[in-house]
C-alpha positions in Angstrom: 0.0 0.0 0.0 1.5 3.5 -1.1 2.1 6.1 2.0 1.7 9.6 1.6 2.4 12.3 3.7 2.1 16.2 3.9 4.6 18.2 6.2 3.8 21.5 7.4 6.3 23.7 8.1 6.8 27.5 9.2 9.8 28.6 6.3 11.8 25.1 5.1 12.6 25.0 2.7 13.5 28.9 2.4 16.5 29.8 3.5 18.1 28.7 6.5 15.1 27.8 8.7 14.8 24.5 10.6 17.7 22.9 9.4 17.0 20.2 12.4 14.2 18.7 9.5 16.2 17.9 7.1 17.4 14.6 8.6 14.2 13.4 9.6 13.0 14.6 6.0 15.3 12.0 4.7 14.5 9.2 6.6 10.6 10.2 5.4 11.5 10.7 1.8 12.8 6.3 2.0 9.8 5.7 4.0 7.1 7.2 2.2 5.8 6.9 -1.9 4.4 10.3 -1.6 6.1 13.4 0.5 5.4 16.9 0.2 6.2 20.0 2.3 4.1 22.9 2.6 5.6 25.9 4.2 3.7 28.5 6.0 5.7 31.6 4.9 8.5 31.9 2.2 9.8 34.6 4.8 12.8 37.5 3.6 15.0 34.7 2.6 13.6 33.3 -0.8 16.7 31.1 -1.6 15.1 27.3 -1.7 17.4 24.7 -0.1 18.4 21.3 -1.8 15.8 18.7 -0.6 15.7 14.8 -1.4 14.7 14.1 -4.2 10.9 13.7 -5.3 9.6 15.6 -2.6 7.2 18.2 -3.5 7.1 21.8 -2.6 3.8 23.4 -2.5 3.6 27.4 -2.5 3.5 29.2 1.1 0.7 30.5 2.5 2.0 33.6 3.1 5.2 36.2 1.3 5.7 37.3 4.7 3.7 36.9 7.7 5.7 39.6 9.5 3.7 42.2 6.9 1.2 43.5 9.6 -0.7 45.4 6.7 -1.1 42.3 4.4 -2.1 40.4 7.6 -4.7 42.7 8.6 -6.1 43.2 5.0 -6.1 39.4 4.0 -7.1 38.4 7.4 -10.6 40.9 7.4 -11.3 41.0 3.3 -12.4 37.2 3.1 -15.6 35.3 3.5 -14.2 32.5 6.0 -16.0 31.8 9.5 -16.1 34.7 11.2 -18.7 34.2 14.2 -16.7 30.6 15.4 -13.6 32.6 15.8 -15.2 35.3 17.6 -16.8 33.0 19.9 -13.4 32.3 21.1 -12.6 35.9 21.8 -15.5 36.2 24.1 -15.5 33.0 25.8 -11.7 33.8 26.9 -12.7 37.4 28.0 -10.1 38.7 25.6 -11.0 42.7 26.5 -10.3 42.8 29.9 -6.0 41.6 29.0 -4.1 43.8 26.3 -1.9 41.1 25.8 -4.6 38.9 25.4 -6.6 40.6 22.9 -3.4 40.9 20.9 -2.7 37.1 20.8 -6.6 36.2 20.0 -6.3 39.2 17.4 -3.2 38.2 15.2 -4.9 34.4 15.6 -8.1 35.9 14.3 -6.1 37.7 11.5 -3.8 34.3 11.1 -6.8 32.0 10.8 -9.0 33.8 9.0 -6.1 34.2 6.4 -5.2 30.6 5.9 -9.0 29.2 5.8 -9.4 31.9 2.7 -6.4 30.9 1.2 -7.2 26.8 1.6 -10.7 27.8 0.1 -9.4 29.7 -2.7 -7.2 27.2 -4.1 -9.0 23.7 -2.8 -6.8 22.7 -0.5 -9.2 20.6 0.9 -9.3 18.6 -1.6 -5.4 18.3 -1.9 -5.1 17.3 1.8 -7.3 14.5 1.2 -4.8 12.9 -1.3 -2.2 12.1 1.9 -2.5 9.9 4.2 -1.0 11.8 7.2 -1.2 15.8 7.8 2.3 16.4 9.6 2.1 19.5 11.3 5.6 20.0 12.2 4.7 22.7 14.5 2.1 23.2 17.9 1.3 27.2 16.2 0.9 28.6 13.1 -0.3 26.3 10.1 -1.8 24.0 13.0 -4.3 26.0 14.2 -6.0 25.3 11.5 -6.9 22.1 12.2 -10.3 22.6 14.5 -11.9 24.1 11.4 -10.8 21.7 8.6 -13.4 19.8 7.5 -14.6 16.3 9.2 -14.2 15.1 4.9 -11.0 15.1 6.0 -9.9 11.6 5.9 -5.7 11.9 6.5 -4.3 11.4 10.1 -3.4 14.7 12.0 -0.5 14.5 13.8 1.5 17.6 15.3 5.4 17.7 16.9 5.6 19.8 19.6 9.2 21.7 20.7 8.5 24.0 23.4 7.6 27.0 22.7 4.6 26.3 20.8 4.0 23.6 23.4 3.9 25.7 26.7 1.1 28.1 27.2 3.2 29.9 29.9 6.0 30.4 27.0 3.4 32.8 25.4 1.7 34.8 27.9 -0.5 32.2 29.0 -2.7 31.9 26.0 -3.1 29.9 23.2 -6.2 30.1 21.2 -8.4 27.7 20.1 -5.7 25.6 22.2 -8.7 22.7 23.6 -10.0 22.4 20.1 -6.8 22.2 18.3 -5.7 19.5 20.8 -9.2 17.4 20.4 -8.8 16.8 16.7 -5.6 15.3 16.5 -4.8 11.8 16.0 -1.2 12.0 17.7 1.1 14.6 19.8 4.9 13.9 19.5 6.9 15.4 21.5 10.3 15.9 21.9 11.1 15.6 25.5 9.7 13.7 28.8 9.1 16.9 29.8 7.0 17.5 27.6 4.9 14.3 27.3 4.1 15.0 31.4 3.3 18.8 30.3 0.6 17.4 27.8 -1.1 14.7 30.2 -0.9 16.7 33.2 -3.1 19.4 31.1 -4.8 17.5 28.4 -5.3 14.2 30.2 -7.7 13.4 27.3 -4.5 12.9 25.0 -2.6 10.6 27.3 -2.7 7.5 24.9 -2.2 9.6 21.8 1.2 11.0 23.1 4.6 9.7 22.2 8.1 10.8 23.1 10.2 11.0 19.7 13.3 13.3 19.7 14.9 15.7 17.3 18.5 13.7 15.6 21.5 15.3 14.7 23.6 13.8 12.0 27.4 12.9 13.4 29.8 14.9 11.6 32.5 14.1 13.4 34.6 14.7 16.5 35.7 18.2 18.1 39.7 18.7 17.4 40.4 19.5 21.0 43.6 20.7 21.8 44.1 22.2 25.4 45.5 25.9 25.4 46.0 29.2 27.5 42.6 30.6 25.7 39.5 29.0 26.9 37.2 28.8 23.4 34.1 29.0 24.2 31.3 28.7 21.5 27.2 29.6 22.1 24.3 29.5 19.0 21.3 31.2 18.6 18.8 33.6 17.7 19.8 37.3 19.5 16.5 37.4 21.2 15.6 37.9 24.3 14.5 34.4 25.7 17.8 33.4 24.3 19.7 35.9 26.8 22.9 35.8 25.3 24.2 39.2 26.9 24.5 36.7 29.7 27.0 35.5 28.4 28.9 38.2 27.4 28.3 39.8 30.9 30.0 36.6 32.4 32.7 36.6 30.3 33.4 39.9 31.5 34.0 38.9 34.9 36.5 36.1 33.9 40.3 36.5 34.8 41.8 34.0 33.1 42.1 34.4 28.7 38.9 33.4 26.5 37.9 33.9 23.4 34.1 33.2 22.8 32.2 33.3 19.1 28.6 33.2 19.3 26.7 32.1 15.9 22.8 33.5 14.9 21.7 37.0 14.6 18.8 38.9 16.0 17.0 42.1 17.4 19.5 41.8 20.3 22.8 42.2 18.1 23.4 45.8 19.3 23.1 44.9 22.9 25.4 42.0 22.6 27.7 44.3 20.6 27.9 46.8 23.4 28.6 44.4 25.7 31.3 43.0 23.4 33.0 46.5 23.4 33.4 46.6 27.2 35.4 43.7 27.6 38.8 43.2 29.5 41.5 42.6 26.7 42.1 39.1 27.8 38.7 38.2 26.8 37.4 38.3 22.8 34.4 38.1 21.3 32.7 37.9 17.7 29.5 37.4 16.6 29.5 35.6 13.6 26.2 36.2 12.6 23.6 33.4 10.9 25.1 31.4 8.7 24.6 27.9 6.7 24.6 24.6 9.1 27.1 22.8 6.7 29.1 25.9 7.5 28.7 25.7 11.4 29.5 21.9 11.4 32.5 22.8 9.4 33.1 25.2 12.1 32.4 22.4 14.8 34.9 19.8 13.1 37.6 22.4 12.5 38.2 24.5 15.7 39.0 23.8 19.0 35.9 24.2 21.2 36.2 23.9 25.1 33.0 24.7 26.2 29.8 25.4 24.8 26.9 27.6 26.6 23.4 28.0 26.4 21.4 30.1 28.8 17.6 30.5 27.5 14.8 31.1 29.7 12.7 28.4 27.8 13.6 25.7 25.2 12.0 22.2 24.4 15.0 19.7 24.0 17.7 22.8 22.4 18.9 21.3 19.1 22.5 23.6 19.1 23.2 21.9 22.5 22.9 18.3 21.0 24.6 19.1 17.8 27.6 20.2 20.2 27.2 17.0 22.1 27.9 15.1 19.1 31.3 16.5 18.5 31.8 16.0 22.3 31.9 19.2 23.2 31.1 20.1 27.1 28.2 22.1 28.0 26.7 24.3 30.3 22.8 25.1 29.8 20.3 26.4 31.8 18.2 24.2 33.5 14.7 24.4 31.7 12.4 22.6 29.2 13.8 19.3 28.1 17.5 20.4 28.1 18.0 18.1 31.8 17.3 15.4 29.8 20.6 15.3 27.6 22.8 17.7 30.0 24.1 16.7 33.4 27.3 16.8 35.3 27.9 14.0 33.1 28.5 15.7 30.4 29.2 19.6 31.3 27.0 21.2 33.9 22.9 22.3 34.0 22.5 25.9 36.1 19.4 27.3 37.5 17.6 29.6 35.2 17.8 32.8 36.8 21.6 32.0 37.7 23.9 35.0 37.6 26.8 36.1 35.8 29.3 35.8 38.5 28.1 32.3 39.2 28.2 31.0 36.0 31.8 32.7 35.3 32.8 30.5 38.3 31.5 27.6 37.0 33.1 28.1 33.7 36.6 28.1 35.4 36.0 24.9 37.7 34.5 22.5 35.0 37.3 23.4 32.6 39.9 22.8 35.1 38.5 19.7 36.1 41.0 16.9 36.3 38.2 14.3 34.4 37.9 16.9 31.6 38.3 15.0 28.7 36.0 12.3 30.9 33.2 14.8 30.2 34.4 15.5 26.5 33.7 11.8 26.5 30.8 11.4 28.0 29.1 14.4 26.4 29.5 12.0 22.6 28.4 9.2 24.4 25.3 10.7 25.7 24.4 12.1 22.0 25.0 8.3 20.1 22.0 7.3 23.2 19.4 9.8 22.9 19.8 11.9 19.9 21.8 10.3 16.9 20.0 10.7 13.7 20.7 7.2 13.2 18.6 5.8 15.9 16.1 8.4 16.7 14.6 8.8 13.6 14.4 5.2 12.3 12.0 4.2 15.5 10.2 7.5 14.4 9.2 6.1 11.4 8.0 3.1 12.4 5.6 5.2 14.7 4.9 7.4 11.8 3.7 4.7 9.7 1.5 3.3 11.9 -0.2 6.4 12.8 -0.7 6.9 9.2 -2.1 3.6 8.7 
């Protein structure tokens, strides 16, 4: 029997977005006779990456989501439901919170957007040729799903990360939230964490719930080679829930040599530049900017990495963290989401969440002087090959995957 699947996806293939999918996108494209991914939003980046081959690209909802006059004029100028979505608005009391009426607003906008834009090119229709509706995402292109039609046939299944997981992670509301969650056929999740979120809150879902994590391929090994510079290496969006003028506070209170590059780009980059400026001369550091994975793995493989850090306020299971795992890299990351699941003392060092600079610049100095150091360099691989190796993770995925679909 021929499988077919449709993946929904907030910008892949357009430039650099979620470059975690394309390793589970592989193992899909062997497994399935039919694959095609439909992004949400091409985004500013309209460069298409290379996907495996025969998998179909279907046209974005949206140019650019981001385009708050499009939004507003696409979202009102349309004849999809209107008084279900309001319903929603009032039920939650959405007047008496600005932040609330915000959130439900853009939904409304979102929603009323997409449901136009599936009716005026018979999506419908198109979604019934697939077996399984992927959602790769908990917001966005799935809230759709409590007002897709019941002559839809195709399994729904969503994976949820964290942020679009948590309703505290986004002021404590997410609309149409109950309904979104009662039409589903599967929740994947990506950490224990998670799964225990879900069940605690939606104990209706608690046999339709399955951990599955995100892989990383193995590129290789770290060249470590112990010097008088600590290097010290961090990765991700400049944004605030990523805090990454932590960092560069805490590396100003270090007094031994460091040089630390940090990889991504953001609304944050003049903060962390400021920062940057003000440090002692025995400390360096350089943001890099975004740039391609193959190009950070190359980075990875190439250069000497002691340490890397992460210090968000909120992840799921942080994909940056594991890829640095697998070169056996060390690393200190705050203690939140999934992250306790593949970080320990084992392999680097899991701080509180609202730790502060001076502590963590202490703890830098005593794990890297730590006689078992290249124990933890060790351990740190070891612990990636277990829980998050491409290799394994994603092959038991798609065993779940096709029997969800069947």
């Amino acid at each position: 029997m021929n499988k077919s699947i449709i993946i929904f996806t907030d910008n892949y293939p357009f430039g650099k977005s979620e470059p975690f999918l394309d390793p589970e996108l592989q193992f899909i494209n062997l497994s399935f006779d039919k694959v095609s991914v439909f992004p949400f939003e091409e985004g500013k980046d309209k460069n298409i990456r290379e996907t495996p081959r025969k998998i179909e690209i279907v046209k974005p909802a949206f140019n650019e989501v981001k385009n708050k006059t499009r939004l507003l004029i696409k979202g009102v100028f349309n004849t999809s439901i209107f008084l279900k979505l309001l319903k929603e608005g009032i039920k939650s009391r959405v007047w008496l919170s600005a932040t609330k009426f915000r959130i439900w607003a853009t939904h409304f906008l979102m929603i009323r957007s997409l449901l136009s834009e599936i009716k005026q090119r018979d999506l419908n229709n198109f979604f019934n040729q697939f077996d399984a509706l992927y959602f790769y995402w908990g917001l966005r292109w799935s809230q759709i799903i409590p007002f897709l039609p019941q002559s839809i046939k195709a399994k729904v299944i969503i994976r949820f990360h964290g942020s679009d997981l948590y309703e505290y992670a986004n002021n404590y509301y997410i609309p149409w939230r109950y309904q979104q969650l009662s039409r589903i056929n599967k929740a994947i999740v990506i950490s224990e964490r998670g799964k225990k979120y879900i069940e605690d809150h939606y104990p209706f879902l608690k046999d339709k719930t399955i951990v599955s994590r995100i892989g990383t391929k193995d590129y290789g090994l770290n060249p470590y080679l112990k010097s008088k510079v600590l290097h010290i290496v961090s990765c991700s969006n400049l944004v605030q829930v990523k805090r990454v003028a932590l960092i560069a506070k805490t590396l100003g209170l270090l007094k031994i040599p460091a040089s630390w590059v940090h990889f991504g780009d953001g609304p944050e980059i003049n903060v962390i530049l400021t920062f940057i400026k003000q440090l002692p001369r025995h400390i360096k550091g350089e943001l890099k900017g975004a740039i391609g994975h193959d190009d950070l793995m190359t980075y990875f493989r190439t250069n000497p990495i002691d340490l890397f850090i992460n210090t968000s306020s909120s992840e799921g299971v942080p994909v940056s963290v594991m890829e640095a795992m697998s070169f056996g890299i060390p690393v200190i990351a705050t203690n939140v989401g999934g992250t306790s699941e593949i970080v320990s003392d084992k392999t680097g060092l899991l701080i509180d969440s609202d730790f502060s600079p001076e502590e963590l610049a202490v703890k830098i100095v005593e794990l890297t002087q730590r006689n078992d150091f290249m124990d933890i360099r060790s351990a740190s691989r070891k612990e990636w090959e277990k829980k998050s190796m491409a290799d394994k993770v994603y092959p038991e995925f798609i065993n779940q995957l096709l029997l969800i679909s069947t």
